[in-house]
C-alpha positions in Angstrom: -191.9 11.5 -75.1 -189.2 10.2 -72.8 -185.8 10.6 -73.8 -183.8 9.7 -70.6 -184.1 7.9 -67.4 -183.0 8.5 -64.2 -181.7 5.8 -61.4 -182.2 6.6 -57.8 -178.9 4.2 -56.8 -179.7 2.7 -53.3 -183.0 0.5 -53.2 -183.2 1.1 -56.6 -180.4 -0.2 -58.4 -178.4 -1.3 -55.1 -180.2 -3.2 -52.1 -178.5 -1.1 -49.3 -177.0 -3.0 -46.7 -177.0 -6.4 -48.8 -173.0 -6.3 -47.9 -174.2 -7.0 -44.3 -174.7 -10.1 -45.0 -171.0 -10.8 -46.9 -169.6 -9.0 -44.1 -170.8 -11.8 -41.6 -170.1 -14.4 -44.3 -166.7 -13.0 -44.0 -165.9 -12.7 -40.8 -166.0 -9.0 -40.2 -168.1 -6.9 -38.0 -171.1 -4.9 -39.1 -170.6 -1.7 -41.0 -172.0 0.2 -37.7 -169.5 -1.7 -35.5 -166.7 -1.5 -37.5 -167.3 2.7 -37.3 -167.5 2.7 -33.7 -164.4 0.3 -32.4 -162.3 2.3 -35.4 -163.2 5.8 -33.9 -162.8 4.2 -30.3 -159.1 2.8 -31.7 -158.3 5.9 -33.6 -159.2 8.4 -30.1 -158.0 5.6 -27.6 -154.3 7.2 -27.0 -154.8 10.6 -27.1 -158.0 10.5 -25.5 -158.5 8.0 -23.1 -161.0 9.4 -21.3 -163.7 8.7 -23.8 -165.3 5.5 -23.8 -167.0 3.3 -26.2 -170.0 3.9 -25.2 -168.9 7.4 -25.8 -169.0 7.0 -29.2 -171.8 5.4 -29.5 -173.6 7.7 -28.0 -172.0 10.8 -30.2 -172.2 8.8 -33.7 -176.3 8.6 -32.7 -176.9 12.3 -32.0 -174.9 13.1 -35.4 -176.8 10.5 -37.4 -180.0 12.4 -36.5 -178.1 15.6 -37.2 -177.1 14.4 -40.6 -180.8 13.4 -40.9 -182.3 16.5 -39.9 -179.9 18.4 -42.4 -180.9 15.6 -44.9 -184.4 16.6 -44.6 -184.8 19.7 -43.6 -181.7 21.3 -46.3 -181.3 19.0 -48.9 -177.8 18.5 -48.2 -175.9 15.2 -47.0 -172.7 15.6 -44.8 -168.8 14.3 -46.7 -167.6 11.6 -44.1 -165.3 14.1 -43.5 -168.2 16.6 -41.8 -169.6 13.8 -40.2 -166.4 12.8 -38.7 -165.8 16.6 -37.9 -169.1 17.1 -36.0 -168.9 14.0 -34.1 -165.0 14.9 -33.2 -167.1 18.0 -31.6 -169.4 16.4 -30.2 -167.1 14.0 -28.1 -165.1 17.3 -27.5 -162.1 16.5 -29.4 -160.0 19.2 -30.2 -158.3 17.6 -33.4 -159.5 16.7 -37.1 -160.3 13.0 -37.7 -157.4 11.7 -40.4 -157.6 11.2 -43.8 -156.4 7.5 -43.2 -159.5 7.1 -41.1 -162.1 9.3 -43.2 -161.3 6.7 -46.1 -161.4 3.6 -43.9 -164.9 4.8 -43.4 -165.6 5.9 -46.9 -164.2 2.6 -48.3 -166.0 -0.1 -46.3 -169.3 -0.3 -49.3 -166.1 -0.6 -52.0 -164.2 -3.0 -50.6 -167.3 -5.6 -49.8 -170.0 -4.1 -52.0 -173.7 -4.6 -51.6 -175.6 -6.4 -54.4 -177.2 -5.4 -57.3 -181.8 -5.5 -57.2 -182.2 -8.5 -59.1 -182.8 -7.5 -62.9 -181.5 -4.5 -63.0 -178.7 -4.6 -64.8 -180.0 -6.3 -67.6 -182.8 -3.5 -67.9 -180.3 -1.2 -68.4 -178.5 -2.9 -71.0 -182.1 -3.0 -72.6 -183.0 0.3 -72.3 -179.4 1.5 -73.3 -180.0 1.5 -76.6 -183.7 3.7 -76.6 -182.8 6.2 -74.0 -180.2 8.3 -72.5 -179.6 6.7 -68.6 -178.4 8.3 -65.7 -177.9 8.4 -61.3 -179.3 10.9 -58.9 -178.3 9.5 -55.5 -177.8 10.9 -52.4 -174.8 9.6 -50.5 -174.5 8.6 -47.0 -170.8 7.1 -46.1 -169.9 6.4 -49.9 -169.2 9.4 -51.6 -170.4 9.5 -55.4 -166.1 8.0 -56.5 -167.2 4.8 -54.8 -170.2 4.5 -55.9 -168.6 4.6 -59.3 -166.0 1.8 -58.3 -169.2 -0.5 -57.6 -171.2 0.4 -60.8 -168.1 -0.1 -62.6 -167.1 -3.9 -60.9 -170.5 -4.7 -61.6 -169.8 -3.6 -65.3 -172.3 -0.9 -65.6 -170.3 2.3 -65.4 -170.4 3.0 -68.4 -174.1 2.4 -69.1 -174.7 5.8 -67.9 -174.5 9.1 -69.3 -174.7 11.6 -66.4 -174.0 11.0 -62.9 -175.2 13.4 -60.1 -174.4 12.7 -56.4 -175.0 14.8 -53.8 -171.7 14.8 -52.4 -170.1 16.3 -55.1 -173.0 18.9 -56.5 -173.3 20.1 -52.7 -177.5 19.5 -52.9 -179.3 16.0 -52.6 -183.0 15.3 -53.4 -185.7 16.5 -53.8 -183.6 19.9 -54.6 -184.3 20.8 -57.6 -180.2 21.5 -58.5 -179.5 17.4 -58.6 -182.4 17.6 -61.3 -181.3 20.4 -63.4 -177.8 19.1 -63.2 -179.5 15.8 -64.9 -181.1 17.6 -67.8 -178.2 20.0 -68.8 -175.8 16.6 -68.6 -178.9 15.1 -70.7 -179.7 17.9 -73.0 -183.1 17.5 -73.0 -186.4 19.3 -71.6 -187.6 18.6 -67.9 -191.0 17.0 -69.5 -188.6 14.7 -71.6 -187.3 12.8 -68.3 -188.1 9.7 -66.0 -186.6 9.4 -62.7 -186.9 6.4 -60.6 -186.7 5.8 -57.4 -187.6 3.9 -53.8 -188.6 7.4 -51.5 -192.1 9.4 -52.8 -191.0 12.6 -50.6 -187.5 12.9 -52.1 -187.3 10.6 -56.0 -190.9 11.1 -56.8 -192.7 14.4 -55.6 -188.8 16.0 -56.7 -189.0 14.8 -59.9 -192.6 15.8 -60.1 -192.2 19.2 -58.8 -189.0 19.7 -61.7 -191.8 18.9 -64.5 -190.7 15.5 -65.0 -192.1 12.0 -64.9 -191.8 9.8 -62.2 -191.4 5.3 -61.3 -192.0 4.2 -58.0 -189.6 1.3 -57.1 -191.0 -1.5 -54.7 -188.2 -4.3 -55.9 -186.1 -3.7 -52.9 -188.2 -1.4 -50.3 -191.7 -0.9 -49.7 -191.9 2.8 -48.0 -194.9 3.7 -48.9 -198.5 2.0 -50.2 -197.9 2.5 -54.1 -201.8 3.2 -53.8 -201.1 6.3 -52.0 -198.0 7.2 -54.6 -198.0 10.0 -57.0 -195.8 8.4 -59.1 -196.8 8.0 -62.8 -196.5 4.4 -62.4 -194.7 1.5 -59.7 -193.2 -2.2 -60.0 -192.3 -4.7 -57.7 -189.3 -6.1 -60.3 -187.5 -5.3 -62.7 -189.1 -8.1 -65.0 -192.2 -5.8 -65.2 -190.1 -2.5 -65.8 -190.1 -2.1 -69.7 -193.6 -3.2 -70.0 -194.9 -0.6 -67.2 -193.1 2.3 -68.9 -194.2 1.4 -72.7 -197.9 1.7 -70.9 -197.9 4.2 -69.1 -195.3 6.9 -70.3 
């Protein structure tokens, strides 16, 4: 019998990079431009030797190092790291500031994306049968932001556990971010659903803890839910409460 439920957060509760769009609306440059022409700014009088193109280049190779360690160690980078490693990368001997590591972790809080269509009320709904929670990886927005947009959007408080991977120092599949979820929880691995958008990292780690596992489709489609092991998928949210009643 399920007692709690577990929220991937991006493409699952958010639609990431929905703030693009408000971001144009408004007048400002994209979240990847804004990064580059800041580091270029923030580098340009002590180091004028590196160009823009620089950058560029260096915030590429340490994506796909972030990615790697992502992937290969279950473990996202602070902005701070990120920042560090492409400071070394453009051979900068300094440490990037705090002013500019929270311009960078900032820009999802200050223009937030939007919420999956549904969602919300879902979780009012299923407030009052189960015990809810987030495991999410973070990227740029470290787990105290994504609290500041769960809270504007008046859901903070919905949840009983929160687990980000910045802050437990593991990200999915790892099997910490899980059992960090049940002791919050108090409840037994078999007694948990986690949902999520990504089959290697929401579904096969929930599956691989012991728990139960929901496919979401209602932002992304990664993978042919034919070819999912999850217990069961949906397309939107409207279907959500139904699917789990029939299937769990």
């Amino acid at each position: 019998m399920i007692q709690a439920i577990s929220f991937d957060f991006w493409d699952t509760i958010a639609i990431d990079d929905s703030d693009e769009e408000k971001r144009k609306e408004y007048g400002l440059p994209s979240k990847r431009k804004f990064r580059e022409s800041r580091l270029f700014l923030s580098l340009q009088k002590k180091q004028p030797h590196i160009s823009l193109t620089d950058i560029q280049t260096a915030i590429q190779k340490c994506d796909l190092e972030f990615k790697n360690i992502w992937t290969s160690e279950m473990k996202t980078w602070t902005v701070k790291e990120r920042l560090s490693r492409t400071f070394q990368i453009l051979g900068v001997p300094s440490s990037p500031s705090i002013e500019l590591i929270e311009e960078f972790e900032s820009l999802e809080v200050d223009t937030p994306p939007d919420p999956i269509p549904g969602v919300l009320e879902v979780l009012h709904d299923l407030k009052s049968q189960y015990k809810l929670g987030i495991i999410s990886d973070t990227i740029y927005t470290p787990g105290r932001g994504l609290r500041k947009i769960l809270d504007a959007w008046g859901a903070l408080e919905l949840f009983d556990s929160l687990v980000f991977s910045d802050e437990i120092g593991a990200s999915k599949p790892s099997q910490v971010v899980f059992q960090k979820t049940i002791e919050d929880f108090e409840i037994e691995p078999n007694t948990l659903l986690h949902v999520g958008d990504r089959e290697e990292k929401d579904i096969f780690g929930a599956q691989r803890f012991g728990s139960k596992s929901a496919l979401c489709l209602a932002s992304q489609k990664r993978i042919d839910p034919r070819k999912s092991q999850a217990n069961f998928h949906f397309d939107n949210y409207s279907q959500f409460i139904h699917l789990l009643e029939k299937n769990i």
